[in-house]
Phi, psi and omega in degrees: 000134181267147160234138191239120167240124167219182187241169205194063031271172165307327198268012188304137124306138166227121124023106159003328227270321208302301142026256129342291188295295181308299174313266187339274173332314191294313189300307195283314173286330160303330138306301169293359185252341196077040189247026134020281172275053173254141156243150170232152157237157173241143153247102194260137184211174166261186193313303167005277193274322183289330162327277189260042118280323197291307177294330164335290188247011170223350185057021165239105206292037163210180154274182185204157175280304190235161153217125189256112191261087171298136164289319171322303169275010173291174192259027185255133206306153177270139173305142181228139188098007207281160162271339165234134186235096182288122185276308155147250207230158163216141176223105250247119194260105160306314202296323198280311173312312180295319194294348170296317215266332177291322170276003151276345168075027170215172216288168191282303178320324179275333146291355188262317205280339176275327161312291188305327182272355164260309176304315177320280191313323182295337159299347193242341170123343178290158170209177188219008175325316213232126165345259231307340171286337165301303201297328176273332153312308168290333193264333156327294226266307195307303184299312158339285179289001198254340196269338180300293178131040185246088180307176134301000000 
């Protein structure tokens, strides 16, 4: 999977670690999904701006950790035959991953890596609206993570 990373302002700090992480998650689900010929794109941003995407397109007036754009789920004809299968975008509020990751009580990697792997999955289609699609989400997000190798 090629993952295309950028910042949202530009000037964001980001943490070494973040990178690294974000591939690595991207990496994994892309082996365990076949997606090989997959693009992602990421965008790491703070509350600020995820703030007004989350009201823009979603019509909730805070911030958030991911927000996921699937390409996949538009009402627009599939390319058929494409080399590439753009799943489309996620976008990832660091700051709302430290403060998560301090109130969940496990490391800012293991939140970044879980961001990803959950927007990701909502890139594939997964949802968590209805128990059972939550539940099923959840057991996805579990295996995923148990294949990085990354706890609580």
């Amino acid at each position: 999977m090629n993952v295309l990373i950028s910042r949202d302002p530009e000037e964001l700090t980001v943490d070494e670690i973040i990178i690294p992480t974000v591939e690595a998650a991207a990496a994994k689900v892309s082996e365990l999904y076949g997606l090989d010929n997959a693009e992602l794109s990421v965008t790491l941003t703070d509350n600020e701006h995820i703030h007004v995407i989350n009201r823009e397109y979603r019509g909730v007036d805070r911030p958030t950790d991911v927000i996921s754009f699937a390409l996949n789920e538009s009402d627009e004809p599939e390319i058929e035959d494409a080399e590439i299968n753009i799943l489309g975008d996620i976008i990832i509020s660091l700051e709302r991953a430290a403060e998560q990751a301090e109130e969940y009580g496990h490391s800012y990697r293991r939140e970044i890596a879980f961001l990803t792997v959950h927007g990701l999955l909502h890139l594939l289609g997964y949802d968590h609206m209805e128990e059972d699609e939550r539940l099923e989400m959840e057991e996805e997000q579990r295996i995923v993570m148990e294949a990085l190798g990354i706890s609580r």
